[in-house]
C-alpha angles and dihedrals in degrees: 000000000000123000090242088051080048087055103037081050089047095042087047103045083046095087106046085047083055095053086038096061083039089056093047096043095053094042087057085040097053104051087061103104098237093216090066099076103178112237135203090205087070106119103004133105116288107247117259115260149157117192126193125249123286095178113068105251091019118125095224125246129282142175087258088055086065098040111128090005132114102213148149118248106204124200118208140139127209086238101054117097089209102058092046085061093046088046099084098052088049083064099054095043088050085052098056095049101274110151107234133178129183144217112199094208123198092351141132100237087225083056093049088044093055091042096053088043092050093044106023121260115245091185132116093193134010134188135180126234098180088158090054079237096139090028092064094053092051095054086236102173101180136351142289098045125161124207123193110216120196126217083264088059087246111143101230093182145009123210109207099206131002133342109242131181089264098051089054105045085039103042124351099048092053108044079044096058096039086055090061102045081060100257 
């Protein structure tokens, strides 16, 4: 074989290696759950904060509020479709004991308070980052995210889109309870 046969073989077997290492490369990528966005906050210290108010006579949300407790920081925005939809699980989860905290991202506090009024509002506490500020910190990419703080203040997960019924009884109940048993 001649060396322009070798090149004419390896210029024409180029392409389909090419395809071949794309193939590959989206198979492996599509079978990542795109709701589990790896974070590098995962088991260091939440960053310090303090938000303003977002309910009329409430004193805001910060980092001292969370200390020694084991709780769920939500991320939602009165704007945001999604959230509305995870809202009234929120509820039902608030009403049976789950610790829940809110940031109100991106958002005008009147906006949030009516919000809360119209819907119910399963927070303890909420605060506003209307500047992203916190959100930042936080990597939040979209609303609405979860983060799971343990009594420490380390965030131990982060839930990329709502909590359903499934992401709580599969993920976020058990590591929670097993927070608070110490482990």
């Amino acid at each position: 074989m001649t060396l322009s046969r070798k090149m004419l073989l390896a210029a024409s077997l180029a392409p389909l290696l090419v395809f071949g290492v794309l193939a590959v490369a989206l198979y492996f990528g599509l079978q990542q759950d795109p709701s589990t966005l790896p974070s590098v906050l995962i088991g260091k210290p939440a960053p310090a904060f303090a938000l303003g108010p977002v309910r009329a006579g409430d004193g805001g949300f910060s980092r001292d509020d969370i200390r020694g407790k084991v709780v769920l920081v939500n991320v939602w925005g009165s704007w945001c479709g999604a959230c509305k939809m995870e809202h009234p699980y929120l509820m039902e989860l608030a009403a049976g004991g789950a610790p829940i905290y809110g940031v109100d991202w991106k958002d005008d506090p009147a906006d949030g308070a009516k919000t809360l009024k119209m819907m119910g509002d399963p927070y303890v506490k909420v605060g506003n980052d209307q500047a992203g500020r916190l959100s930042l910190d936080l990597g939040v990419t979209g609303a609405p995210e979860t983060f799971l703080i343990d009594r420490t203040g380390r965030i131990r997960y982060k839930q990329v889109g709502p909590i359903t019924p499934e992401v709580w009884r599969g993920t976020l109940a058990p590591m929670i309870a097993k927070l608070e048993q110490g482990q």
